[in-house]
Each structure stands twice: as C-alpha cells, then as structure tokens.
MARBA-706543 format. One record per residue (C-alpha): residue in three letters; x, y, z. Coordinates in steps of 0.02 Angstrom, whole numbers, plus 50000, padded with zeros to 5 digits. Example, Ala and Ser with C-alpha at 12.3 -4.5 7.8 and 13.67 -1.06 7.14 Angstrom:
<recs>
Ala506154977550390;Ser506844994750357;
</recs>
This chain:
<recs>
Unk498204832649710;Unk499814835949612;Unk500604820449528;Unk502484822349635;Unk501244825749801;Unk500604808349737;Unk502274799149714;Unk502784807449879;Unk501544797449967;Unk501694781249885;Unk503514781549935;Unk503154784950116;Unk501854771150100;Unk503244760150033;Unk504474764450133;Unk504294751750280;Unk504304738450136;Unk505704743750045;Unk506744747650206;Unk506834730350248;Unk508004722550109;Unk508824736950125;Unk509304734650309;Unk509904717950288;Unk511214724550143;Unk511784740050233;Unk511654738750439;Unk512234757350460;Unk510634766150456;Unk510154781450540;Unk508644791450579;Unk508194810750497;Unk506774817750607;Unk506264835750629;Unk504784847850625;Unk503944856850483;Unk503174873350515;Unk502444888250425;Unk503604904750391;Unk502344919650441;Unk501434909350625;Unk502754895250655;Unk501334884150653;Unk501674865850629;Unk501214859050437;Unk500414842950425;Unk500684832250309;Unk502054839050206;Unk503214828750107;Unk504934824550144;Unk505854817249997;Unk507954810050024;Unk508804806949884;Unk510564799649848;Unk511854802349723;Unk511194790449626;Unk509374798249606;Unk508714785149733;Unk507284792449819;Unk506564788249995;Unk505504799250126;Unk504124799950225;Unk502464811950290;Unk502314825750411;Unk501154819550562;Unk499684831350611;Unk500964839950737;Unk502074842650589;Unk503424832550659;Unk504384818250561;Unk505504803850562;Unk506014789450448;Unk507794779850435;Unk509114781650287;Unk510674775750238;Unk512424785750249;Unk513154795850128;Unk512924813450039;Unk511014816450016;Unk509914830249951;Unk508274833750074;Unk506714839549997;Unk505154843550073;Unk503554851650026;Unk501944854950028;Unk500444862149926;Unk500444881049930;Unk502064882449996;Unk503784884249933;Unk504994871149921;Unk506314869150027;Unk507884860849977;Unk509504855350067;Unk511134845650062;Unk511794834750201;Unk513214821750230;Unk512574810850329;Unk513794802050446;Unk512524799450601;Unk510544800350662;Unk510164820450638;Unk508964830350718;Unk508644845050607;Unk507544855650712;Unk506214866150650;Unk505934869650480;Unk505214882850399;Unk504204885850241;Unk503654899950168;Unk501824902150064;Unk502004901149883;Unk501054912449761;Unk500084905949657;Unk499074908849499;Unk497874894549427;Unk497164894749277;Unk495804887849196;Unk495384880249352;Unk493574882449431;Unk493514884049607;Unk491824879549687;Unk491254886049868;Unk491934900049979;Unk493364910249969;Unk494214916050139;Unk494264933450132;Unk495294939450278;Unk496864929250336;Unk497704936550530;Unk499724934350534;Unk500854939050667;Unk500814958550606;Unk499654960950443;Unk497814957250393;Unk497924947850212;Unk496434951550110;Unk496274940249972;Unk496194951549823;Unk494864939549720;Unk493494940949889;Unk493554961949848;Unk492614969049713;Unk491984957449569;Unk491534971849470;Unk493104983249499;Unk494394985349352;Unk495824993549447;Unk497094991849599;Unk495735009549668;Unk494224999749648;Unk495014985449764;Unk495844997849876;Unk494005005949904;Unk493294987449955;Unk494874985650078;Unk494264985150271;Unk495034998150362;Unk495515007850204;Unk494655024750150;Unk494935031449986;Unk494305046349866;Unk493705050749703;Unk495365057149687;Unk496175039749748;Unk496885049449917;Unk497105032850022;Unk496815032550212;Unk496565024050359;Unk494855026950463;Unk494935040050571;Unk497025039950562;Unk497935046450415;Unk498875044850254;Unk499705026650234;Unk501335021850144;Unk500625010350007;Unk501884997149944;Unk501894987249777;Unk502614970049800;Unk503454974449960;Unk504224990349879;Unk503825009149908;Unk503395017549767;Unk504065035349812;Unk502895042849700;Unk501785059449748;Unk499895056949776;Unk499555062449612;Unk500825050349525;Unk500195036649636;Unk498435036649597;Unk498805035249397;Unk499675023149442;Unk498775012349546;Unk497365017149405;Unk498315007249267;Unk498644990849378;Unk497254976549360;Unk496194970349457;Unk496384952749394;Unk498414955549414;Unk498174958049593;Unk498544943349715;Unk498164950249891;Unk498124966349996;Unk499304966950153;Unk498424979750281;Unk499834983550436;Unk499074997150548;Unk500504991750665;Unk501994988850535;Unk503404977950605;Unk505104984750629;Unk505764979050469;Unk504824990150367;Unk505005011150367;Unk504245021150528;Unk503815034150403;Unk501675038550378;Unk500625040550523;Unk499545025350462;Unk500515012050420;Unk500735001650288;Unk499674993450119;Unk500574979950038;Unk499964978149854;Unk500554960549797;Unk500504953249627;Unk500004940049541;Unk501514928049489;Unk501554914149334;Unk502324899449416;Unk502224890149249;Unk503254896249083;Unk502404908149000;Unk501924921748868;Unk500544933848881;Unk499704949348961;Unk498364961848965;Unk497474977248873;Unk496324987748960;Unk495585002648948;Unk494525013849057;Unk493475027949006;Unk492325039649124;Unk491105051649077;Unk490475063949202;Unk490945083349186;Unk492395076349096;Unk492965065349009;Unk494525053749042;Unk495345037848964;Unk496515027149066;Unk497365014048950;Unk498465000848981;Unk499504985348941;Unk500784972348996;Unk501854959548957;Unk502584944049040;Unk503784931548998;Unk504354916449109;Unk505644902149028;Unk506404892449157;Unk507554905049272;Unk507184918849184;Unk505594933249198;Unk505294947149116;Unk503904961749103;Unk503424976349042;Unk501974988549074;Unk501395001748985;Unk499975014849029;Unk499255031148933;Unk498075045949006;Unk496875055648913;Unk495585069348923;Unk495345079549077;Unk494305078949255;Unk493185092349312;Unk492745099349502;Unk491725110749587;Unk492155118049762;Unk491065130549861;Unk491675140950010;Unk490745154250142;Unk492155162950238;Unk491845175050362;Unk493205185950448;Unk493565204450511;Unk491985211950439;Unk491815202550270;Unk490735188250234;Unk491565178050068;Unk490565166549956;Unk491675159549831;Unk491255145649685;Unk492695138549619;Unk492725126549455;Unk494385116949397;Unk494685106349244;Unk496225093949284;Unk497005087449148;Unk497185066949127;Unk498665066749013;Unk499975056049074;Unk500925041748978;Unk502115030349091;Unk503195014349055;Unk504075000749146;Unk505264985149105;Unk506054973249243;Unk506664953949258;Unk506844944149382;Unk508404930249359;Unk508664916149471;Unk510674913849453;Unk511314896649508;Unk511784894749693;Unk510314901749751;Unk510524918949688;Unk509124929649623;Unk509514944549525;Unk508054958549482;Unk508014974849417;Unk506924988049328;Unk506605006149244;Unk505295015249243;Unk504675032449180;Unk503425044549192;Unk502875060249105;Unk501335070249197;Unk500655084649124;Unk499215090949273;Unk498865104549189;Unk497275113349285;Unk496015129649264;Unk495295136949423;Unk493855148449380;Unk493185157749525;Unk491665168549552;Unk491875179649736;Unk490685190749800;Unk490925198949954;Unk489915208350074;Unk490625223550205;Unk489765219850351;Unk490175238250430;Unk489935248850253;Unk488515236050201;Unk489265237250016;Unk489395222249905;Unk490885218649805;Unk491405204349671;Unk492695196049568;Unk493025185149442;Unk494665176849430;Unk495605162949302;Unk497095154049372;Unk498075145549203;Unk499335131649276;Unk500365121149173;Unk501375108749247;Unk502645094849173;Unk503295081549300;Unk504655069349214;Unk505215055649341;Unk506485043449311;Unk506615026949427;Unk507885012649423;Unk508194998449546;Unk509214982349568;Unk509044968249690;Unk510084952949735;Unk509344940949868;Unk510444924249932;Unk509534908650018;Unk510434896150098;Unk509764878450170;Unk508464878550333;Unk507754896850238;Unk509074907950282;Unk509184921250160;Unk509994941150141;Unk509464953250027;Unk510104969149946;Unk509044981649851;Unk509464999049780;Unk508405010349719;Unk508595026949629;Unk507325040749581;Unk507485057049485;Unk506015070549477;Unk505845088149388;Unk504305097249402;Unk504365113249293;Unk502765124149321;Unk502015140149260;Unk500495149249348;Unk499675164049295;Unk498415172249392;Unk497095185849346;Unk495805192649430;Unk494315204549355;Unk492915215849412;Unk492995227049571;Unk494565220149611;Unk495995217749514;Unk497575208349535;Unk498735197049448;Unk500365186849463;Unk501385174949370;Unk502275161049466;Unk503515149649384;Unk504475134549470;Unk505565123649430;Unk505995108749564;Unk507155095149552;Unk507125079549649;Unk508615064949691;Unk508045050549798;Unk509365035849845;Unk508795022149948;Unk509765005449988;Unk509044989650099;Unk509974977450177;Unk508744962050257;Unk509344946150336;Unk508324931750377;Unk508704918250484;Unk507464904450563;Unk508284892150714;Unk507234878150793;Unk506334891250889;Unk506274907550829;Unk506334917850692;Unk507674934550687;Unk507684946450540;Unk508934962450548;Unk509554973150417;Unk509734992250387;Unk509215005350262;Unk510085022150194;Unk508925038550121;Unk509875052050027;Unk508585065949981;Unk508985081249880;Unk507845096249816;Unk508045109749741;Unk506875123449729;Unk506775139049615;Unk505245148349601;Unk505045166649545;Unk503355178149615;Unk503285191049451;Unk502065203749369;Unk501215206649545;Unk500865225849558;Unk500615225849727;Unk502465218649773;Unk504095218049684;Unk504755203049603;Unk505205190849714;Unk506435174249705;Unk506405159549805;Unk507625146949804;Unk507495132149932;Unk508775117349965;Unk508445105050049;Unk509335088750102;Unk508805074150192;Unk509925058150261;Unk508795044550368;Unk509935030850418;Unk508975014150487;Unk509394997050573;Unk508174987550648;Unk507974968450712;Unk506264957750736;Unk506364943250842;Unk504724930150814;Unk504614917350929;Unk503364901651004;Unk503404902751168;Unk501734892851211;Unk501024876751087;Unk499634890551017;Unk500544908051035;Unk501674916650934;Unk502454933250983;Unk503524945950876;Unk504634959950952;Unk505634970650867;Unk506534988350872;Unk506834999250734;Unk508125015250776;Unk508045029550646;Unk509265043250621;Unk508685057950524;Unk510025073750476;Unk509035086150385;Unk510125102250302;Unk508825116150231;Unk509665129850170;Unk508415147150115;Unk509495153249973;Unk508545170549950;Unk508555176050128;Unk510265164450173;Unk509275155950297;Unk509865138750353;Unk509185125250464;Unk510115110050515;Unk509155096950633;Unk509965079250710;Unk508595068050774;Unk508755050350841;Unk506975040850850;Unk506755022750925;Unk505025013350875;Unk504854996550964;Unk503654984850911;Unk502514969550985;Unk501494958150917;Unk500624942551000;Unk499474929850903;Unk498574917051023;Unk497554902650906;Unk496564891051023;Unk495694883650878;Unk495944882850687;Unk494524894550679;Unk494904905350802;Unk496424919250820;Unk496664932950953;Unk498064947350930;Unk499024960051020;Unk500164972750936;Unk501094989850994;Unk501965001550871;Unk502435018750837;Unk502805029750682;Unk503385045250630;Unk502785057950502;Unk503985070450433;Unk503665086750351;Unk504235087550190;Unk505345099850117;Unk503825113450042;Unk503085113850227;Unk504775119150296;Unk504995132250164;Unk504895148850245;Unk504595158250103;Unk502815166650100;Unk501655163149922;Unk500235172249865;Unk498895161449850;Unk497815174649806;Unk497555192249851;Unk496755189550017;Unk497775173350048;Unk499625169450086;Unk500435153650118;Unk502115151550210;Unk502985137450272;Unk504145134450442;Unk505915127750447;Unk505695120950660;Unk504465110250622;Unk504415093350716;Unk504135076150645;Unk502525070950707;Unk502375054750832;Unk501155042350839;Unk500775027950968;Unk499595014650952;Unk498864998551039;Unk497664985550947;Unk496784970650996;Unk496134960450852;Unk494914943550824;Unk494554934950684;Unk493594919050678;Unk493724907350525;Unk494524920050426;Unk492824930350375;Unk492324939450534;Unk493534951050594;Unk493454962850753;Unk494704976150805;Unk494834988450960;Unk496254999850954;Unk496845016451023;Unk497925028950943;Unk498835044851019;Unk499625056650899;Unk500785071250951;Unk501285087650846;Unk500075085850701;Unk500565098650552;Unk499045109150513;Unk498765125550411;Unk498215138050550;Unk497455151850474;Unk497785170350564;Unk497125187150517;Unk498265199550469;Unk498165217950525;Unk497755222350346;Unk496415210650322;Unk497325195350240;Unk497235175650291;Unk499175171750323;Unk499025151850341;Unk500635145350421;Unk501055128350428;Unk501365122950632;Unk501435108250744;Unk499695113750798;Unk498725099050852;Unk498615081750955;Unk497485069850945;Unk496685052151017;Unk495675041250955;Unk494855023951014;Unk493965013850879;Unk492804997350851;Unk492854990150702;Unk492254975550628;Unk492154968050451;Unk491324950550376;Unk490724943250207;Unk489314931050221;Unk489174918850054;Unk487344913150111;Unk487234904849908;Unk488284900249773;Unk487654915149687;Unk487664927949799;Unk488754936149926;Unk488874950750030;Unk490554960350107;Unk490054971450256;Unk491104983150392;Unk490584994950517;Unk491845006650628;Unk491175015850781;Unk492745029650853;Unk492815040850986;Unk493945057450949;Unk494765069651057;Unk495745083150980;Unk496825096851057;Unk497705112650994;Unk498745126651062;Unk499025137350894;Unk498005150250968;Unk498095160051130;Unk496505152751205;Unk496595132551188;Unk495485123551082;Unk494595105651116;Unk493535096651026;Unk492775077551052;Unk491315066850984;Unk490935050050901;Unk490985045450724;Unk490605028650621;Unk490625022550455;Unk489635007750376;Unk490055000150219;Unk489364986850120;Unk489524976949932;Unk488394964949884;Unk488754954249722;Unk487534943549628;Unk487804930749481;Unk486474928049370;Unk487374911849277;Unk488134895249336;Unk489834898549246;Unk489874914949351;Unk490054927249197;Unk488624939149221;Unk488844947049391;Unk487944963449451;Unk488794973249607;Unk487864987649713;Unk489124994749851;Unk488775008949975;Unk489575018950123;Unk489125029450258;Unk490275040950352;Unk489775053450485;Unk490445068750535;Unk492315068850607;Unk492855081050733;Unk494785086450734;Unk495465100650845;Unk495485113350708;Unk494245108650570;Unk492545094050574;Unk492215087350410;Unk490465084750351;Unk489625067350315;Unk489845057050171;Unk488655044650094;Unk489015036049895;Unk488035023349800;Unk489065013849660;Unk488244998549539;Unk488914991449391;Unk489034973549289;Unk490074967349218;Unk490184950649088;Unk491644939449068;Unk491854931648902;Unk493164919148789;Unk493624908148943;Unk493774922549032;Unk494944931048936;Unk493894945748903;Unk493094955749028;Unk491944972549009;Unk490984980949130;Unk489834996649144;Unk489805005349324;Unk488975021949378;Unk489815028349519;Unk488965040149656;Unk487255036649583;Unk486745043749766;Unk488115051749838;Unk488125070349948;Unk489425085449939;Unk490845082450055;Unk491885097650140;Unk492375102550317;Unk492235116350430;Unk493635125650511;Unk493405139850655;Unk494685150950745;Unk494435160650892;Unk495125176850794;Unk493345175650708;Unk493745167550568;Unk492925153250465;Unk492925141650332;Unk491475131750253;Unk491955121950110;Unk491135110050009;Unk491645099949848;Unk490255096149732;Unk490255076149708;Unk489775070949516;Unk488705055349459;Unk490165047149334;Unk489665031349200;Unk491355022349202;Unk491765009649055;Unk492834997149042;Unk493424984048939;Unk495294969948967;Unk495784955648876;Unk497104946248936;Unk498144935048830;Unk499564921448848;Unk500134906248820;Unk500984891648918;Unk502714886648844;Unk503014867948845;Unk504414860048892;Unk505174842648797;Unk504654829348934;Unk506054820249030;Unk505954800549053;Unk505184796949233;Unk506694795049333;Unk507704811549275;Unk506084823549295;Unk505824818849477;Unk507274820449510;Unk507474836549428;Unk505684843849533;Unk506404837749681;Unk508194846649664;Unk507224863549590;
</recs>
C-alpha cells in the first residue's frame, strides 16, 4: 500500500473525531457525496480515496463504499477535491463551496504503470473484456520473445508470418496502432519496425475486431492497439538490443532508446539499424491452354534499413499537454529473383526451359512529423488535437533477363512520391450517466507515379504516369451508457466521406468518385459476477483500394504474365456480429459472423495469345462464422501454458467468370505455448510454442495447411537488466502455398519453402531514477494531492 493511500485512510478514520470540534466552531457545514466509477465499464470503484483540502493546506476526506458511492461533511469556502485510487489516475478538481453538493458520477481512468524492481508472486490475468476491445496483458505473451512480432504471434485472434504480415483468423489485414496512433507505414516498413520495438517496452495489446466509432473504418479486420510502457517516476535510461538470425541468410536487427522524465517534461529517442539479407524459395505448377509450367523461384531480400525517432511529451500548466515527434526512415529492399522454368507443350509434346534473373533495387526515404495538444478539465472532460504529416519517395530500378530457349528482357524504373496529412479532433465528456465522445478527422492523400517500361524488344517504350488524390473527411460520436446495475452498452456512428481524383497521365484518363459511408456501432457488456462478463458488439468497415490497384496501366510481370489495375473499383464492405465470454479474465470464448462484400482479387484470364492477364476486380464475397476460444492455465509457480483453438465455417462466392464459382468448408487452428522456469528468481525459462492451421477455402484460391514448431531460452541476468536468449524457429514446420483454379482451365499451385532459422538475441536495459530534494510533510502532500 502506497504511503498517501495510507494517510488517506487514517484521515477518513479520523474524520468523525476531528469533525466534532470542528462543528462546534463553524455550524455551516455541508455534505460532498457522489459516486466513483471506472472510465472504460462505468463500474463503481470501491474504496477510492477522496481527499478536500482548503486554502490553507488543511486536509479532510473520506472512502469509497463497496458500491463506490461517498459522503462526508466539510466546511464552506474554496476547496480543491482529490480522489484516487491504486492503478488509476488521479482526478483533481476545484469547487466553491457555498451549499451540500451532489457531484454525480465520477470517472477515472486506468493509469499505466511500470514497477520496478518489484517481484510479483502468483498469476497474471492475461485477458481483460472492455466495452469494445480484448486487453492482453503484454507480460502473460511470450517469455521468450524479444520483439513487438514475437508478442504479436502469441496474440489470440492474431495470425502473423515469417514475413510479420499481421491478420486476423479467417478475416483479413488489420490496422495496427502504436499507442493509439496509426503508423501509416507499408507492410514492409511496418514489420522493421515492429522488429526494433521490445518486448519488455511493451505494456499491453488492444485486440478490436469490432472497433468503436471513434477510431478509422478503414481495414477489413479491425484494429491492434500496441501500447507502451510509461516511467511514472523521473527518470534516465533505455535499452540496446540486437537480433541476429541465421538460416539461408543472414540478418541483424539492432536497436536502442532513450528516455528521459523530470517532472513535466518527457523525452525519447529510438534508434534502429538493419543488416544482411533474407532468403526464399517459392515453387509453382501452372497449367493453362496446352502448357504445363513448373517454375522454382529463389529471392535474396535485403535487411538494410536504418530508422530514427525523437518526441516529448510536455504537460503545460492548466492542464495542457503538448507532444510531438520526427521520425525517419531509409529502406533499401533490394531483392534477386532467380528462376528456373521448364515447360512442357502438351499438343507438340516438346519441352522447353528458361532461366531468368530479375535485379531490383529499391530506396524508400520517409519522413514523419506530428504534434498533439490535449486539454482536461474537472469531472474528466478533455479535447484533443493531433496532426500528423508523412512524406514517402520510393525510387526503383528493375532489370529483367531471361536465358535459354526463350529470351526476353526489360528494364523498369519508378519513381513514386507520397504526401499524407491527417488531423484528429476527439472530445470527451462523462455526465452522471453516460459517457459521449465526438470528434472528426481530415485525410489529404497525394501520389504521384512515374514509371517507364524500356529495353523490351517485344513492345516499344512505354511511360506511365499515375496521380492520384485522396480526401476522407470523418465525424463520428460514441455514446456509453449504464442502463441496468451490471450492463454497460456503447453506440456510436461514424459517417465517412471519401473524394477520390485519379488522373492516368499517359492515356489522359481520369476518374473522379464521391462516396458517403455510414458505420454504426454497438456494443453491450453484461457482468453478473466479478468473474464473469458476457458481450455483444455490431460493426462495419471499409477497405479501400489503394492507388496501384486502380492504376490502369498494364505491367509486364514477365513474358507470359501481365498485371493491370482498374480505376471503378469499389471499396470493399464488411459486416460483423460477435458474442463474447470471458470468465475470470483467462478463459475467453467468442462466436461471431462476418459478411464481406466486393473483395479485390487478382483474377487471372487467358489471353488469345497465350498470356495470363491478371486484373485486379471486385471479384469475390464472402461469410464466415467462427468459434474461438483461448485460456492460459498457471497449474505451478513454475510452469504455465497459453492455449487457443478456432473452429470456422467459410462460404465464398465469385462472379469474375461467366459460370459462377462457390466454394465452402470448415477450417480450425490450434495454438499453444508452454513456458517453464527452472529457478526460483525466474531467470532461466525455456519456451516450446506450436500451431496448427488447416486448409482455408476462399472463392478463388484454398490455401494449404500450416503447422510450425518454435523453442528457445532465454536467461535474465544483473537484476534483470540483461537479457539473452537463443530460439530456433520452425524446428518442424511444412511449406505453405495456395491453390487457385479458373474455369478457363487455368491453375496455380504455389508453395513457399519454410526455413529452420537459429535466432539470437541479446538487450540490456539501463536507467536511473532521478531524486528529488524531499519537501517537509505538510507541503509534499499537499503538493501529491494538487498533482
């Protein structure tokens, strides 16, 4: 228990005693009562302290009751109203007080928290239900895993590749969020990133399948919050890492940060570098006209990357906070595509091959700066602003050459430019009943595209230059709301306009689309017991193409394969239902059902010369019903296991062809981690995790089952300041691929080659507390209670 919690209850104890001089000098009393309740359920808080002080620095108060509800008597005059409670954040008030005041419900919201060099014996709660996310606590994930990927992997619900792609099961591609903020950043951008955050720096994961309305409708998922770890004591330190895998390749992720907190002020800085490269192996059978194809395909990725960030965080007086921060990163993703082809004429029986090497080089440079500015009044009413600006070039140079009985080259050169401006406007305002937030957004967009097709014998030069703009305009408003003792319900609507200009320089093509989308939202949390929560939510999201799908412009992938883009394509829509249990915050069920319209696909079509033309269309729908459930059993001090299986049902339609095409069937994944510590102190622990996914069955391709086996220890040393671990990753693991069959006759069979990869790594984290000259008694409580 903290020492002020302490003095907070031995003045409520004394109270009655000292209230009764204190009524026979001053007759005029009056009564403060209200109710204390928690931000994210509007669930009463027991026991919290409420602290009055006068000008004087005279303190008096009393203690929430188990229905959160409190009242004590006080004198008149100007006073300053504390109250808190452990794990929560303060809240703070000013009042003249001229009569008896009822001040309704009040509403705190959870603090975060980082303790150190504190032990913490016994269970962990792993999963924590609110009103429209699943909080996993970050620490209950992998023991063993180094990076913000290696937690993502252990996240129920969450699917994510060697190559850090993150999903939902049997849904999509999510919008992941750091600290409440999207990233922006391209898949390959995010996944260095994500590779150079720590796992020890990492507070909790924030899962919203069914995002509220406050947040974007873009990705047909939803939403992963990523939250950090915060110092709430001043401080000095950070963290080195570095990473190093050996497989095919061999890569080196390093890393380090830097934080500073004195008083009001914070300040960070990150740093991360990439070396060495990544290697992959693809195999493909094609079959179409009268040609069977059986390609191999090897590629070596580069890993060079170097990145940088700096922000603070200020908190001005007058309950302003002030933030800001730069970042940049330089990406060089270089890759080499070797192929061997050999092909076989089904109607001259003759055998042909080829050998091709496809050079890219490829610099990214991307530039991002931001500023916010958030305002909190008394009774947790706050509005916040936050801009956000992002410039990207990508400058890249392809040359293609092919070898043997059939030749054919090209050289391809781009250059793309990139300007992303986003503002946010949130307001936040709790009453004695409910809860409304409301606020807006604004999303300028603008690419450019210039690309140049040359050296191809077959065709003349060609030019394509693309522009594109994008404008989303946003308001939305969430209502949350008690209307029963042990229900909470959220409703909210989110309207989105989207004006999209694309403009096909070459050709003078230009498309200009006006849409208007509404996504309502519900959410409904029904606790009968402290153990036990029940949920309801409704939602719906959008997924728009991006600017290279609506190019029109065909690309030669290859001699035999061309690529081309389409300027009517729709946004895809999304609807989903979920009904969720959890039961004392470890066991977690979910039954939902999903219904997605106008999926983009690449719909491959035979060409009357024998070439694959693969257009990009609204081509698909799908539905999908899925069970899923997730637990971690702790049967021992020592050891502990995290488990999750899914069980979905899958219907898929498509109309890209003339005949329809349907296709259904079950799928399920299993997943479990089990972790075992060989010491007392808990600085030897061993981890074995391994997943299970079967086939899954969409209208135009199946992919093919998936199975891994990781293990790894790892030993923490120096109080826990040093950390290094050894993991091999996929020491059983199978080829994973898809098939994909038209009714023109064509197919696909593709399968990447999975390698076994010994992963290294080693952090230290450093720091020190910054004291503070002590204050005589009187002056430092009253200078925690005014904070």
């Amino acid at each position: 228990m903290k020492i002020d919690q302490l003095v907070f209850i031995l003045i409520a104890i004394s109270c009655p005693l000292l209230s009764l001089p204190l009524r026979a000098q001053s007759p005029k009393s009056v009564t403060i009562s209200g109710t204390v309740k928690e931000d994210s359920t509007l669930s009463p808080i027991p026991y919290a302290t409420i602290a009055v002080i006068d000008s004087e620095g005279k303190a008096s108060g009393a203690v929430t009751a188990e229905g959160g509800d409190f009242k004590f008597t006080t004198t008149l005059g100007d006073k300053k109203v504390v109250i808190s409670c452990l794990g929560y954040v303060k809240y703070t008030t000013k009042l003249r007080i001229t009569e008896s005041i009822e001040l309704g419900d009040i509403v705190l919201k959870p603090e975060i928290t980082e303790l150190s060099d504190v032990v913490v014996k016994g269970s962990r709660q792993m999963i924590r239900r609110e009103i429209d996310k699943l909080v996993i606590d970050a620490k209950s994930l992998s023991s063993i895993g180094s990076n913000a990927i290696d937690l993502l992997k252990q996240t129920p619900g969450l699917l994510v590749s060697e190559e850090g792609k993150i999903s939902v099961i049997g849904k999509g591609k999510i919008i992941v969020l750091v600290n409440g903020r999207e990233s922006h950043m391209t898949e390959q951008e995010l996944t260095s990133y994500l590779r150079g955050m720590q796992s020890q720096e990492i507070d909790r994961i924030e899962v919203m399948t069914t995002p509220p309305a406050k947040y974007s409708a873009g990705g047909d998922a939803g939403i992963v919050n990523i939250v950090e770890r915060r110092k709430l004591a001043d401080y000095l330190g950070g963290t080195l890492s570095d990473q190093h895998y050996a497989s095919k390749g061999q890569a080196n992720d390093i890393s380090g940060s830097l934080k500073y907190k004195n008083g009001v002020l914070f300040l960070y800085a990150n740093a991360s570098q990439g070396l060495g490269n990544r290697k992959s192996e693809a195999f493909q059978d094609r079959k179409y006209s009268s040609i069977d194809w059986t390609q191999t395909s090897r590629t070596k990725s580069s890993n060079k990357y170097s990145s940088g960030d700096i922000g603070f965080e200020w908190n001005l007086p007058k309950h302003f906070n002030l933030g800001g921060h730069y970042s940049i990163l330089l990406f060089s993703p270089d890759r080499e595509v070797r192929e061997q082809v050999d092909t076989y004429e089904r109607t001259s029986k003759s055998t042909h091959s080829f050998m091709s090497y496809d050079d890219i080089s490829r610099k990214m440079l991307r530039h991002n700066g931001g500023l916010f500015l958030t305002k909190s009044w008394e009774n947790n009413k706050s509005a916040a602003l936050d801009i956000n600006y992002i410039h990207f070039n990508m400058g890249e140079d392809e040359r293609y050459q092919a070898s043997g009985d059939n030749l054919f080259r090209y050289n391809n050169l781009l250059d793309r430019s990139t300007d992303l401006l986003t503002t946010k406007f949130d307001v936040e305002l709790p009453f004695n009943m409910l809860k409304i937030d409301f606020g807006g957004s604004y999303q300028y967009a603008l690419t450019k595209n210039y690309a140049r097709y040359l050296d191809n014998p077959t065709i003349p030069d060609q030019y394509d230059q693309f522009r594109y703009e994008e404008q989303i305009i946003a308001a939305y408003a969430d209502c949350m709301f008690r209307p029963f003792p042990k229900v909470v319900s959220k409703i909210g609507l989110r309207s989105e306009a989207t004006l999209m200009d694309g403009l096909q320089i070459s050709t003078s093509e230009r498309r200009n689309r006006r849409l208007i989308h509404f996504f309502p939202t519900l959410f409904v949390n029904y606790t009968p017991h402290s153990k036990h929560i029940l949920s309801f939510s409704y939602g719906s999201r959008i997924s728009r193409p991006n600017f290279a799908l609506l190019n029109p412009f065909k690309r030669y992938q290859n001699q035999y394969n061309i690529i081309v883009g389409s300027p009517n394509l729709s946004p895809t829509i999304s609807h989903s239902l979920e009904l969720g249990y959890t039961y004392n915050r470890n066991l977690n069920f979910n039954l939902s059902y999903r219904n997605t319209k106008g999926i983009v696909n690449s719909v491959p079509t035979i060409l009357s010369d024998g070439k694959i033309l693969h257009s990009y269309q609204n081509a698909s729908d799908n539905q999908i019903i899925a069970l899923s459930s997730s637990y971690r059993w702790v049967p021992s001090d020592w050891f502990n296991v995290s488990c999750g299986a899914y069980g979905y049902y899958m219907y898929g339609h498509s109309d890209a062809y003339e005949r329809p095409i349907d296709s259904r069937g079950w799928s399920f994944l299993i997943y479990g981690v089990g972790t075992v510590y060989f010491n007392k102190q808990k600085t030897w622990i061993a981890e074995i995790s391994t997943q299970y996914q079967s086939k899954e069955s969409y209208a135009l391709l199946t992919t093919t089952p998936r199975y891994y086996l990781h293990t790894g220890i790892k030993h923490i040393a120096m109080g826990g300041k040093l950390n290094i671990g050894i993991q091999v990753q996929n020491l059983l693991s199978n080829d994973v691929g898809f098939t994909q069959i038209t009714p023109q006759g064509y197919s696909i069979n593709q399968k990447d080659h999975v390698f076994r990869t010994l992963r290294l790594s080693i952090s230290y984290n450093f720091g020190v507390p910054i004291n503070k000259n002590a204050h005589p008694v009187s002056s430092a409580l009253y200078n925690r209670l005014s904070e």
